[in-house]
C-alpha positions in Angstrom: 96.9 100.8 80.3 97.9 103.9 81.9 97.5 103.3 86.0 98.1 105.7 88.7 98.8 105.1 92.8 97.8 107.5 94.8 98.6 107.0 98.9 100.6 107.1 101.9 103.7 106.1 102.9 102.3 102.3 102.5 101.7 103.4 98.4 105.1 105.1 98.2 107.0 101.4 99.7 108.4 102.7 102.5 110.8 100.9 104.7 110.4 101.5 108.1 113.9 100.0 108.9 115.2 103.2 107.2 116.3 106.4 109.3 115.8 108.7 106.0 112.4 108.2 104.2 113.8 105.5 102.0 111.5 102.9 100.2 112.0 99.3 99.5 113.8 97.9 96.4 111.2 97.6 93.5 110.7 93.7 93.7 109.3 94.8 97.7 107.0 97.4 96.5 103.4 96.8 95.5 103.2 99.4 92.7 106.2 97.9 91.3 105.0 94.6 91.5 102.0 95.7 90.1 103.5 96.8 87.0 106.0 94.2 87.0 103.3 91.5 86.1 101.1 93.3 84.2 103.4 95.4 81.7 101.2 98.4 82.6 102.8 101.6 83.0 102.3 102.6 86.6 102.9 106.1 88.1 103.7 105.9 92.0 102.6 109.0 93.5 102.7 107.4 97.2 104.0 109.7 99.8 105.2 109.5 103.2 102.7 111.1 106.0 99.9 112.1 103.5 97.1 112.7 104.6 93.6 112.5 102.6 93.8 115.8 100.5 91.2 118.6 100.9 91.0 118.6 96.8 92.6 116.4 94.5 95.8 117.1 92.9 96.0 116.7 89.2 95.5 113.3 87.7 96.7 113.2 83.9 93.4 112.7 81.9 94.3 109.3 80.0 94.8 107.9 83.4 92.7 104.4 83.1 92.5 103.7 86.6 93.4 105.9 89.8 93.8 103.6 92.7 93.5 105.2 96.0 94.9 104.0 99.5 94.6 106.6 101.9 93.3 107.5 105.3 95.6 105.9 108.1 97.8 108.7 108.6 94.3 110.7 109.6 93.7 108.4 112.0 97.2 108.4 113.6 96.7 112.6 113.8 93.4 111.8 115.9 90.7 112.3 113.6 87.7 109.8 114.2 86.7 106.8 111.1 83.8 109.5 110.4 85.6 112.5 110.1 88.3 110.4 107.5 85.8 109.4 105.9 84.6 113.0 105.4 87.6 114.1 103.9 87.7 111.5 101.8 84.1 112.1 100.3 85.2 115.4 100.0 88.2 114.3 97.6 86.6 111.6 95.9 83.6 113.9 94.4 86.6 116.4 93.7 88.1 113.8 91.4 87.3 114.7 87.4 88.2 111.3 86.1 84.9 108.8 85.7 84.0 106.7 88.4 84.7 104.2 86.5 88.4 104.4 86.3 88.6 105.1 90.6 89.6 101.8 92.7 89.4 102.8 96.1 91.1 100.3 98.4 90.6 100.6 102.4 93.9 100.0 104.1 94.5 97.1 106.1 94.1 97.2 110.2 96.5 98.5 112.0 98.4 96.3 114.2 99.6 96.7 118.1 103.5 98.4 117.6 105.3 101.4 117.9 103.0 103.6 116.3 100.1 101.8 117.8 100.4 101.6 121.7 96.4 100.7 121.9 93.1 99.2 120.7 91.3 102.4 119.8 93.6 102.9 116.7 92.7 99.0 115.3 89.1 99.5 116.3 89.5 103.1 114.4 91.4 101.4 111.5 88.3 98.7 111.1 86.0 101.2 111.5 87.4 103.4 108.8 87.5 100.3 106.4 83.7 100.0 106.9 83.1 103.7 106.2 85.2 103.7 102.8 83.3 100.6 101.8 79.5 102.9 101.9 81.3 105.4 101.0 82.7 103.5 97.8 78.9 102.6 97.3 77.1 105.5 97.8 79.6 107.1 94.9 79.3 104.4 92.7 83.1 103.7 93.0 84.7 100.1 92.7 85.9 99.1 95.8 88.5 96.8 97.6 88.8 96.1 101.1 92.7 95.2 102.0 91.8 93.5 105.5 90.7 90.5 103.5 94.5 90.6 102.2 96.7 88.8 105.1 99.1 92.1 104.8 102.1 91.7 107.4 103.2 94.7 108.9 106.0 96.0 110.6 107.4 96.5 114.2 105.5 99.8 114.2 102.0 98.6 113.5 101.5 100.7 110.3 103.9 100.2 107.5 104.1 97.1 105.2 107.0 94.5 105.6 108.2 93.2 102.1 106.2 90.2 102.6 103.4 92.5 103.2 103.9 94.5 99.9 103.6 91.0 98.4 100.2 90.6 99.6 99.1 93.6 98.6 99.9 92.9 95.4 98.6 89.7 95.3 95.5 90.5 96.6 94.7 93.7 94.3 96.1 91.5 91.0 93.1 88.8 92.1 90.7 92.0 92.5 91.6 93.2 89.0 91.9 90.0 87.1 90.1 87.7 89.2 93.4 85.2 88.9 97.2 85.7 88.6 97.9 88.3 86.3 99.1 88.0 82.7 101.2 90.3 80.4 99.0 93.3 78.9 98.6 92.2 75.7 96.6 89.1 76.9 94.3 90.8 79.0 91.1 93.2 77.8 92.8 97.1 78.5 89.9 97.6 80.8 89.7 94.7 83.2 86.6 94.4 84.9 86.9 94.1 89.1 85.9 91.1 90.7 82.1 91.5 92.5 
């Protein structure tokens, strides 16, 4: 099972207790975790301040699932849920893999902090999760909803603590498998999501 990451600073494991960019170690990282317990290989192409593309980059074309967290760092720019949401419609239909093989996961709320000085961005945030969940169902795409997660963040409101990368995990291993995940070669190579 061939899986790719695509996202923000949130997919790339960011540590916000670094001055320089740097991530987490790899047993703090979702992706990691992710293919840690599932013996899947796992490209992370997470990266910090990315916003929702205008088209999508290339995607290798055995990819077996493309799982997309995007969208907060359009918000903290100042574009509205609704004009997020555009982009992302715009970047979803641009995708050439099948439907099929696209988890789109809406990031959690954000959080008062740093980054987050007031309520607009968390209503914004709750908003946007709303709009990616029609969106995933107009498209026919499968879709996750990380709110329903518990994900801890950090001082600034934004990023993911370790414990928070955990979560994630944990909650998108119970999407996938519907239970705690076991090694590849137990598992069908095309797991169904949970309804």
């Amino acid at each position: 099972m061939k899986v790719t990451c695509f996202g923000d600073s949130n997919t790339f494991g960011y540590d916000p207790r670094s001055w320089l960019g740097g991530q987490y170690g790899e047993e703090g990282r979702w992706v990691d975790i992710l293919a840690e317990k599932t013996g899947w290989t796992v490209c992370n192409m997470g990266q910090n301040g990315r916003e929702i593309p205008i088209c999508a980059p290339f995607f290798p074309a055995d990819t077996d699932l493309l799982i997309l967290l995007l969208g907060t760092n359009d918000l903290l720019v100042g574009r509205s849920p609704e004009q997020a949401a555009d982009r992302l419609e715009h970047f979803l239909c641009s995708l050439s893999l099948a439907r099929d093989n696209i988890l789109l996961i809406a990031p959690p709320p954000m959080t008062r902090g740093a980054w987050v000085p007031d309520q607009q961005l968390i209503d914004d945030s709750i908003t946007f999760a709303r709009c990616c969940e029609a969106l995933a169902r107009r498209l026919e795409i499968r879709f996750a909803d990380a709110a329903d997660w518990g994900i801890p963040l950090a001082y600034d409101g934004v990023h993911f603590t370790e414990q928070g990368h955990r979560a994630f995990a944990a909650g998108l291993l119970n999407v996938l498998f519907g239970e705690p995940a076991q090694p590849e070669n137990s598992k069908e190579k095309n797991p169904p999501l949970a309804e």
